[in-house]
DOVEX-580889 format. One record per residue: residue number from 0; chain; x, y, z of N, C-alpha, C in turn. Coordinates in Angstrom, 3 decimals, decimal comma. Example, Ala and Ser with C-alpha at 12.3 -4.5 7.8 and 13.67 -1.06 7.14 Angstrom:
<rs>
+-----+--------+----------+----------+----------+----------+----------+----------+----------+----------+----------+
: num : chaine :     n.c1 :     n.c2 :     n.c3 :    ca.c1 :    ca.c2 :    ca.c3 :     c.c1 :     c.c2 :     c.c3 :
+-----+--------+----------+----------+----------+----------+----------+----------+----------+----------+----------+
:   0 :      A :   13,190 :   -5,690 :    7,800 :   12,300 :   -4,500 :    7,800 :   13,200 :   -3,300 :    7,800 :
:   1 :      A :   12,850 :   -2,250 :    7,080 :   13,670 :   -1,060 :    7,140 :   12,900 :    0,030 :    7,870 :
+-----+--------+----------+----------+----------+----------+----------+----------+----------+----------+----------+
</rs>
This chain:
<rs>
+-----+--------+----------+----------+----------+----------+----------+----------+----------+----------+----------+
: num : chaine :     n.c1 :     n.c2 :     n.c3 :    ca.c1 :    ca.c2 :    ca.c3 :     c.c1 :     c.c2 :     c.c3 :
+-----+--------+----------+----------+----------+----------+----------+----------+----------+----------+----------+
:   0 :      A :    0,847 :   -1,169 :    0,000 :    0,000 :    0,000 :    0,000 :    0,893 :    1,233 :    0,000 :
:   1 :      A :    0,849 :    2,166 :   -0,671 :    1,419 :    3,481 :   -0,903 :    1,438 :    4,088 :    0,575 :
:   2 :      A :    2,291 :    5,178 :    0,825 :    1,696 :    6,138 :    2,089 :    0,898 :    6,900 :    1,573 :
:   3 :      A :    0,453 :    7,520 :    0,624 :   -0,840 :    8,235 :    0,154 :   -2,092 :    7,387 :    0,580 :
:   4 :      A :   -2,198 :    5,948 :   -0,350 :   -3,677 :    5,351 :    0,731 :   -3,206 :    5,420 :    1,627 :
:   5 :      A :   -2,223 :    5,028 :    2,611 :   -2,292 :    4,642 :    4,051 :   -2,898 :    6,121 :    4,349 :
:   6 :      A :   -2,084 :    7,187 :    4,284 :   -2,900 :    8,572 :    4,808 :   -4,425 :    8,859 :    4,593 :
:   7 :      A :   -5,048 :    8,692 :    3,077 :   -6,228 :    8,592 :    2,746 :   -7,235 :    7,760 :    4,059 :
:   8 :      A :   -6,597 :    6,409 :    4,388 :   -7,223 :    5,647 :    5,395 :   -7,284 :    5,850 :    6,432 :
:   9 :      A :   -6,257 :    6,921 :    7,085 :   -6,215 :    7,265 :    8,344 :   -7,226 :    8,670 :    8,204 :
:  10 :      A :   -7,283 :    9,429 :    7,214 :   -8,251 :   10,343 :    7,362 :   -9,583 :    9,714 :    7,069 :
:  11 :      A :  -10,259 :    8,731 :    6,995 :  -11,334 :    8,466 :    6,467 :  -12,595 :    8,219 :    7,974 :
:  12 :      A :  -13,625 :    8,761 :    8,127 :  -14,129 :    8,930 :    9,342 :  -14,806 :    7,531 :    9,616 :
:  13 :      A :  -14,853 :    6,783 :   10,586 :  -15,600 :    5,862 :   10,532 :  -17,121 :    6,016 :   11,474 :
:  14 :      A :  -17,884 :    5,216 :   10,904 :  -19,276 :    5,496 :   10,942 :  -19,532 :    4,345 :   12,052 :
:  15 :      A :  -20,442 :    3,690 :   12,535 :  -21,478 :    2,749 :   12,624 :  -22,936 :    2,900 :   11,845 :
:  16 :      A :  -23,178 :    1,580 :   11,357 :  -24,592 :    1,408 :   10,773 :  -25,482 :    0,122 :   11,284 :
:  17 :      A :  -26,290 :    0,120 :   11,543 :  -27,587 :   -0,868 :   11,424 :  -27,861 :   -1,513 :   10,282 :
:  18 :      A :  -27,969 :   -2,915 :    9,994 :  -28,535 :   -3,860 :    8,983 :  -29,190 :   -4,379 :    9,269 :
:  19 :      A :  -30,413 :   -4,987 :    8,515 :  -31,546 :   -5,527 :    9,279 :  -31,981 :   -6,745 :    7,831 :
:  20 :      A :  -31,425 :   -6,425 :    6,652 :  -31,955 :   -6,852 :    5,594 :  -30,585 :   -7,985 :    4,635 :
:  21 :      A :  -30,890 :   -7,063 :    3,601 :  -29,915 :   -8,097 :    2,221 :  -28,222 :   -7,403 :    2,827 :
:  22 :      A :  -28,043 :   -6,977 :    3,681 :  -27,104 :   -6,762 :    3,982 :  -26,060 :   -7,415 :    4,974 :
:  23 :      A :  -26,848 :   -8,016 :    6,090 :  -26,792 :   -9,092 :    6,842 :  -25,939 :  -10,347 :    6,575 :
:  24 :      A :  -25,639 :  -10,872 :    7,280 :  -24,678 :  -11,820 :    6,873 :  -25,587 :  -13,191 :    6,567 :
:  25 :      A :  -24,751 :  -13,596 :    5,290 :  -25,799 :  -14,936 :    4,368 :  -26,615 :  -14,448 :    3,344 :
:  26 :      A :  -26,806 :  -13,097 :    3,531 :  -27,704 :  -12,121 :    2,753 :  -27,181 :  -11,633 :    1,070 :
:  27 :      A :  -27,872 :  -11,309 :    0,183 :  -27,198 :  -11,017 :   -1,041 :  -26,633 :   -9,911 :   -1,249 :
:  28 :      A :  -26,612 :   -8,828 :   -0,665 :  -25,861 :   -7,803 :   -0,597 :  -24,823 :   -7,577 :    0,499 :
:  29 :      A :  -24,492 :   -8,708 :    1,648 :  -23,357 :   -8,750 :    2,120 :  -22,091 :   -8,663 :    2,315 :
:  30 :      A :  -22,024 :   -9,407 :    0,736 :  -20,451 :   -8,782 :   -0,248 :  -20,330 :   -7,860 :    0,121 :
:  31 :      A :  -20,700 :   -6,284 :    0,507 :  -20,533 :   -5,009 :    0,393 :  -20,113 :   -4,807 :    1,453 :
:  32 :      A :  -19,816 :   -5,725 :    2,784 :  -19,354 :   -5,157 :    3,813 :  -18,359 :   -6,157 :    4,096 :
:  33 :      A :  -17,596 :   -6,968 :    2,907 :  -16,399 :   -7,870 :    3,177 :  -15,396 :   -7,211 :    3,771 :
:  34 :      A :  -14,597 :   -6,976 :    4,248 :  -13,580 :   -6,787 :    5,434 :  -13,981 :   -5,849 :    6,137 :
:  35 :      A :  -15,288 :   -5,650 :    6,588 :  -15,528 :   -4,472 :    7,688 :  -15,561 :   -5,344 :    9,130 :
:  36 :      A :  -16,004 :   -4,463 :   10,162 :  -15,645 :   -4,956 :   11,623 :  -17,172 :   -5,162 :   11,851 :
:  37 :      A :  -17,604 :   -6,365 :   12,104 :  -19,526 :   -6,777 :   12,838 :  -19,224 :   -6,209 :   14,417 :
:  38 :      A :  -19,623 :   -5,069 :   14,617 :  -19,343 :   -4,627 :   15,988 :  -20,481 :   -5,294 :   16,460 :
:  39 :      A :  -21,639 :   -5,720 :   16,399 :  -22,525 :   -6,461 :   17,023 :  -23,135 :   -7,428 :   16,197 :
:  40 :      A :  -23,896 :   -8,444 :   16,430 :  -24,264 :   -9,635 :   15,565 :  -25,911 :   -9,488 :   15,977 :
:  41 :      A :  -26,306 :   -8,972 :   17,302 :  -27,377 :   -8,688 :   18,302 :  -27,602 :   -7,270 :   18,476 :
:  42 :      A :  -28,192 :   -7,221 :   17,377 :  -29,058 :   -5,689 :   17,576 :  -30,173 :   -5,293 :   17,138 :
:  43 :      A :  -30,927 :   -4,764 :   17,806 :  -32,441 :   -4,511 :   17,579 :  -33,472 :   -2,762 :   17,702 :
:  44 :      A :  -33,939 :   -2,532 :   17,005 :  -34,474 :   -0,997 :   17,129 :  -36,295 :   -1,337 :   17,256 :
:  45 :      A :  -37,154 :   -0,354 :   18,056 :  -38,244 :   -0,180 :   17,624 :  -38,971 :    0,306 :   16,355 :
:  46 :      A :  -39,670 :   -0,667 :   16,198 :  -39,982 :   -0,944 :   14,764 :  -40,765 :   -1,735 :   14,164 :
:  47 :      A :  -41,604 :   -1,585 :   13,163 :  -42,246 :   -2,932 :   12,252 :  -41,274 :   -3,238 :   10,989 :
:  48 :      A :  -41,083 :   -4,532 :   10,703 :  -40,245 :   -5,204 :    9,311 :  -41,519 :   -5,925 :    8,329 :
:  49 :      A :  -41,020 :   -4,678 :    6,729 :  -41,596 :   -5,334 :    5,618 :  -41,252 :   -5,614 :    4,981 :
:  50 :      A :  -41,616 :   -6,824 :    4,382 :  -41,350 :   -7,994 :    3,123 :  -42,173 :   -6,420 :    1,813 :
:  51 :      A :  -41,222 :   -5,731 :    0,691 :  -41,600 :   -5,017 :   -0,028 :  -42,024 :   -5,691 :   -1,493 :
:  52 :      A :  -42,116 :   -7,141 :   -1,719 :  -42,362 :   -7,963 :   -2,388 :  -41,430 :   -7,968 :   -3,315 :
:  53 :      A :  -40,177 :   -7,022 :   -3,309 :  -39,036 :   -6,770 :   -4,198 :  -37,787 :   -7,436 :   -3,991 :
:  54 :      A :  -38,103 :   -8,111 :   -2,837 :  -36,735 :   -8,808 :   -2,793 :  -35,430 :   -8,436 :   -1,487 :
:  55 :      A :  -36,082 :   -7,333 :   -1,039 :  -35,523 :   -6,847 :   -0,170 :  -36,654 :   -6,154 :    1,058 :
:  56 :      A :  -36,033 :   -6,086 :    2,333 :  -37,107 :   -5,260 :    3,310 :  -36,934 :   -3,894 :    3,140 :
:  57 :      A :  -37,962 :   -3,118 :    4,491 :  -38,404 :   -1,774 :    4,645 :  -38,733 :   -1,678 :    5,907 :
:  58 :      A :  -38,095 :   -0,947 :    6,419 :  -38,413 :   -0,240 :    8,177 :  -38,990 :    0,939 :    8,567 :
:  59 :      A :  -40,117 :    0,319 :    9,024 :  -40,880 :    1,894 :    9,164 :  -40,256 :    2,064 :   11,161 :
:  60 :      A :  -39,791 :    3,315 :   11,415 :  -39,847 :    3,514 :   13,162 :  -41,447 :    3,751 :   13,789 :
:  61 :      A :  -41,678 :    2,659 :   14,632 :  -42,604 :    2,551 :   15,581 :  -42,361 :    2,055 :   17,090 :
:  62 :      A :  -43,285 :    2,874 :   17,798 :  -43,004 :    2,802 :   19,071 :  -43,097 :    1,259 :   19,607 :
:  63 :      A :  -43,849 :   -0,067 :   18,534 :  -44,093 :   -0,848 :   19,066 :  -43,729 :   -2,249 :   17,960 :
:  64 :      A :  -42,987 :   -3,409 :   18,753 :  -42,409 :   -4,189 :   18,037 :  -41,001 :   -3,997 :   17,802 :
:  65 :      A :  -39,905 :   -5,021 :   16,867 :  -38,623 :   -5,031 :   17,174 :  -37,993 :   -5,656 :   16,009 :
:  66 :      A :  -37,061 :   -4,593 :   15,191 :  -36,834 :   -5,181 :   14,088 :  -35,065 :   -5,790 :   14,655 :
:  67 :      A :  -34,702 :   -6,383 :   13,592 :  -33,021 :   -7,079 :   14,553 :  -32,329 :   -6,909 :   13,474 :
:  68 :      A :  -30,941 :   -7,110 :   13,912 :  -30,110 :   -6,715 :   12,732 :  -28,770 :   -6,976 :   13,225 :
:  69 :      A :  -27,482 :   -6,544 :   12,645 :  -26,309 :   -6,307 :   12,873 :  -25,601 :   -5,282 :   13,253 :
:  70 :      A :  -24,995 :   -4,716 :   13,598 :  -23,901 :   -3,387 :   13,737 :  -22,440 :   -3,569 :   12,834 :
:  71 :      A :  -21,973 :   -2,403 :   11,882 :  -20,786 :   -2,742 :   11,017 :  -20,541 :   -1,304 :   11,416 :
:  72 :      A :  -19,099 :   -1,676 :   11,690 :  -18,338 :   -0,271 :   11,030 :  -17,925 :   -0,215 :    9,788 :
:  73 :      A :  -18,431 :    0,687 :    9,563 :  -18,104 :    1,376 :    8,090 :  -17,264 :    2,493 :    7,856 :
:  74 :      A :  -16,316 :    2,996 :    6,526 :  -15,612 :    3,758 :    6,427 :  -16,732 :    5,087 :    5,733 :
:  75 :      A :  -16,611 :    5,957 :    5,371 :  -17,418 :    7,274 :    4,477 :  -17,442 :    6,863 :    3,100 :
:  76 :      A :  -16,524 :    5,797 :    2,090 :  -16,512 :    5,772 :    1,534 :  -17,438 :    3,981 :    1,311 :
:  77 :      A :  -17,877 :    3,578 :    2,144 :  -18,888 :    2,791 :    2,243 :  -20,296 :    3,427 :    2,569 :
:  78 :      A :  -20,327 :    4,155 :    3,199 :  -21,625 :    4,943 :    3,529 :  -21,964 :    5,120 :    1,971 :
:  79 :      A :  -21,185 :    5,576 :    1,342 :  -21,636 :    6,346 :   -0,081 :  -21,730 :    5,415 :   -0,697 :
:  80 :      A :  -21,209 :    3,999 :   -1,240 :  -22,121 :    2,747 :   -1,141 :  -23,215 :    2,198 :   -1,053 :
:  81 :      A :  -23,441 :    2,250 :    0,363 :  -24,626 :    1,674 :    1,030 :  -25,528 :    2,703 :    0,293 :
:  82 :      A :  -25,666 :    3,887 :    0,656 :  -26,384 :    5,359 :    0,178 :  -26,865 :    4,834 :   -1,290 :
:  83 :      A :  -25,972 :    4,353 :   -2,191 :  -26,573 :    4,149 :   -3,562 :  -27,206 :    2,897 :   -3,444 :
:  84 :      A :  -27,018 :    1,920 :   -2,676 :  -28,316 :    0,596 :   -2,534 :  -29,251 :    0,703 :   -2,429 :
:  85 :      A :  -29,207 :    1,708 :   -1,349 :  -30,651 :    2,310 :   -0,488 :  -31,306 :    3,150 :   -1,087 :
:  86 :      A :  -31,075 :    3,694 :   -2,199 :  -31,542 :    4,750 :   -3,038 :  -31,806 :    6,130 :   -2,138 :
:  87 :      A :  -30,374 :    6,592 :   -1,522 :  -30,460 :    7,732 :   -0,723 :  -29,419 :    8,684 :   -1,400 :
:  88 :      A :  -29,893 :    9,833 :   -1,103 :  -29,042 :   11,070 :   -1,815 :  -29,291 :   11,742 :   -0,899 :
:  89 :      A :  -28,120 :   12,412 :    0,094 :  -28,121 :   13,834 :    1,084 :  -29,326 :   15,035 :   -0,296 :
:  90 :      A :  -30,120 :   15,455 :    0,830 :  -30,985 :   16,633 :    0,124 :  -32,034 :   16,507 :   -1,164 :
:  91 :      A :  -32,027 :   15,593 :   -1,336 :  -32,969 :   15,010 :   -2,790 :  -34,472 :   14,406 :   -1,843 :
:  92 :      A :  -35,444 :   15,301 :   -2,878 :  -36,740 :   14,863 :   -2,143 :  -37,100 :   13,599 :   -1,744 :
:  93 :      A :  -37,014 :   13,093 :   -3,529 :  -37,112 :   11,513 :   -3,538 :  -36,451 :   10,540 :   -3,235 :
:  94 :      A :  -36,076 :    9,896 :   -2,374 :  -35,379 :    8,854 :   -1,798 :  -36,364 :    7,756 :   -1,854 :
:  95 :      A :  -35,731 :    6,647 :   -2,119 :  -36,142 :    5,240 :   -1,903 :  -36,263 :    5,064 :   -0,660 :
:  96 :      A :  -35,329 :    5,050 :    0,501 :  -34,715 :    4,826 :    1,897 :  -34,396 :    6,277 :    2,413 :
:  97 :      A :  -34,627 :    6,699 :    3,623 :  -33,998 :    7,753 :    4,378 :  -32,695 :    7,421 :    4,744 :
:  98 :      A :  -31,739 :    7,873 :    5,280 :  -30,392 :    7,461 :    6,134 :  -30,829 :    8,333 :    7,748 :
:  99 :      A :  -30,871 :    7,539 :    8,414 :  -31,106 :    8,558 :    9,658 :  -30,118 :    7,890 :   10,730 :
: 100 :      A :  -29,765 :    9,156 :   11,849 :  -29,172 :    8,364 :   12,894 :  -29,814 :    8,507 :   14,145 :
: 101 :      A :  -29,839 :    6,948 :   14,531 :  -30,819 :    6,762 :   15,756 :  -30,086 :    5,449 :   16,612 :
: 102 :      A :  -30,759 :    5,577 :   18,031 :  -29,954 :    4,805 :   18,977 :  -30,376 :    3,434 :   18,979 :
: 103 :      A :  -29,485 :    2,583 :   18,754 :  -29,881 :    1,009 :   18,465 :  -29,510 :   -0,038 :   20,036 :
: 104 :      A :  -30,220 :   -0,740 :   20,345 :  -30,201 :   -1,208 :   21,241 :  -29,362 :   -2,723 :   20,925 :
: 105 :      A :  -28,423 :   -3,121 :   22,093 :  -27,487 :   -4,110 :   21,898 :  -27,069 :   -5,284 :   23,323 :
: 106 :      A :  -26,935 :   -6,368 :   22,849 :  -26,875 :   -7,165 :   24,526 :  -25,886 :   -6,269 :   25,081 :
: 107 :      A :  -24,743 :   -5,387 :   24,736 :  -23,832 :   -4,750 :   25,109 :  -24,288 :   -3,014 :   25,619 :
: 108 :      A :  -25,641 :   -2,841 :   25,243 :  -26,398 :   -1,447 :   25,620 :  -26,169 :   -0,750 :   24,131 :
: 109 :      A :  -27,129 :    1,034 :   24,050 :  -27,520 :    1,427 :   23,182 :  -26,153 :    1,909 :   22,413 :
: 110 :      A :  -26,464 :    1,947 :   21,342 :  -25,060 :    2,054 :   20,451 :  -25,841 :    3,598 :   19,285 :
: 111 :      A :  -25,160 :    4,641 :   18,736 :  -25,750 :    5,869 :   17,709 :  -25,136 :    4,885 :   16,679 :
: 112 :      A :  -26,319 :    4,482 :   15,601 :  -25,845 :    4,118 :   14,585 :  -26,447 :    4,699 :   13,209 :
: 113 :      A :  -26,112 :    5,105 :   11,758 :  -26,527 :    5,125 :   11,181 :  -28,058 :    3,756 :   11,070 :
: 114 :      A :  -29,415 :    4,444 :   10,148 :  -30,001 :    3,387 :    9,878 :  -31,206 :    3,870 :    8,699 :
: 115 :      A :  -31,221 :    2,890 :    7,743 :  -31,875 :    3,467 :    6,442 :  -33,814 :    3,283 :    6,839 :
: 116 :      A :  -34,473 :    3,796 :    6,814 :  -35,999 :    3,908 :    6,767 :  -36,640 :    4,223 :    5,556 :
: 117 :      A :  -38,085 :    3,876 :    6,029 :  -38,723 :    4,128 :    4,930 :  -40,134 :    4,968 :    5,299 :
: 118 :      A :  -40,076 :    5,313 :    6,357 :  -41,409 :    6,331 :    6,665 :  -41,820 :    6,846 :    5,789 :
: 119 :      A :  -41,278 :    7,805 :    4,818 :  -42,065 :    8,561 :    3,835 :  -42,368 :    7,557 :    2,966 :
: 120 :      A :  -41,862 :    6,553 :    3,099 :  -42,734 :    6,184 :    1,443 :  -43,130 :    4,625 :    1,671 :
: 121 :      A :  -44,589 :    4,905 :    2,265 :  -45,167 :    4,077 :    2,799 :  -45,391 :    2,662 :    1,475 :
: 122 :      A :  -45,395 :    3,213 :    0,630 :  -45,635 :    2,206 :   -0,868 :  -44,681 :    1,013 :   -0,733 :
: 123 :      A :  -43,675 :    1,228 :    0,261 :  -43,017 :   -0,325 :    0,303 :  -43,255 :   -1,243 :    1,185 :
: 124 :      A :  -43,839 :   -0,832 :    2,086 :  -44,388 :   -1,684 :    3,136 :  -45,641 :   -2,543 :    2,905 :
: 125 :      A :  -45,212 :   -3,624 :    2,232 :  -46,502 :   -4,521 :    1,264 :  -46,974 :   -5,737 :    2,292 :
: 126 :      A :  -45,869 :   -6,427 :    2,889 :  -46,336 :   -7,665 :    3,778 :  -45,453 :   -7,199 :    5,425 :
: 127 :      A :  -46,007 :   -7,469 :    6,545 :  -45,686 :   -7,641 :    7,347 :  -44,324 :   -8,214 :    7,939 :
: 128 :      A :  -43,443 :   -8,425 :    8,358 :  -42,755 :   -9,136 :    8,284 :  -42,881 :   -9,481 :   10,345 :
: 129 :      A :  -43,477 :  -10,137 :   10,755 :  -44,232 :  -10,610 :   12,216 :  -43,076 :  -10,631 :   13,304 :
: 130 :      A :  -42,186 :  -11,214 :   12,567 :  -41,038 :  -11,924 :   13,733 :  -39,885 :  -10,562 :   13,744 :
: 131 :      A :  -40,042 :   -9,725 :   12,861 :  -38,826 :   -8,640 :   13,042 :  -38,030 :   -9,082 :   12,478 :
: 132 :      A :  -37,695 :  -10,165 :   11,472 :  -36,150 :  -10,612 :   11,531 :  -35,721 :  -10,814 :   10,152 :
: 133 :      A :  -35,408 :  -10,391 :    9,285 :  -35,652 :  -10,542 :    7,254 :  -34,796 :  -12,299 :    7,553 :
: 134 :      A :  -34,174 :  -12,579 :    7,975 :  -33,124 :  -13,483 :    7,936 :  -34,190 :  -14,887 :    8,391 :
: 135 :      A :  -34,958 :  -14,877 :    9,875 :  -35,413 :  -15,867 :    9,859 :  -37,308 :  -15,616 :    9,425 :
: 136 :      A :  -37,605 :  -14,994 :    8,789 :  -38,359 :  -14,384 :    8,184 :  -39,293 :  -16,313 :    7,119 :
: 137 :      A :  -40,621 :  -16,522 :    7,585 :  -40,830 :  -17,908 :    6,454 :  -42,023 :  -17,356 :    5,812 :
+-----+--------+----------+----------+----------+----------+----------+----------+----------+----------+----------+
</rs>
């Protein structure tokens, strides 16, 4: 590695995020977080989980119920990644997914993590998903 990346890497901010979906480990969009750090394997937010009949879920925040997921650290230049999966753009009306940051609960206590929603755009929330969990989801 050059000292230019190495410097690039040492300036690069690292994030935490929430996964709950195709991102998850076993999941089809997992690839995308190959050598990052699973800071938690056990994590969960208030919430309902939907099956969007597309192949992937949708999290609406509610005071009641419990969606589960993972914790990754991520670099900025994964955020902007993830951001194009999720169909999120800083300042653009239309988003597929929001990016918001909110406090995720962990057997280890609450953790600020990035986490993608879908409140405004209720059109993806097609099936229920009961158990909270896309992974053990039948």
């Amino acid at each position: 590695m050059s000292s230019k990346s190495q410097i690039q890497d040492k300036n690069m901010k690292s994030s935490l995020v929430f996964v709950y979906g195709t991102l998850r480990k076993g999941e089809s969009n997992h690839h995308l977080l190959a050598g990052t750090n699973c800071v938690n394997e056990r994590a969960w937010i208030n919430g309902t989980l939907y099956d969007t009949g597309q192949g992937y879920p949708a999290l609406s925040l509610t005071p009641f119920g419990s969606v589960y997921g993972e914790v990754y650290e991520v670099d900025d230049k994964l955020i902007s990644k993830l951001d194009q999966l999720e169909g999120y753009q800083f300042g653009r009306e239309r988003n597929l997914y929001e990016r918001e940051m909110k406090k995720i609960m962990t057997n280890d206590g609450l953790v600020e993590t990035y986490i993608y929603t879908v409140d405004h755009n209720p059109s993806l929330c097609i099936k229920r998903i009961e158990c909270g969990d896309w992974v053990n989801r039948s």
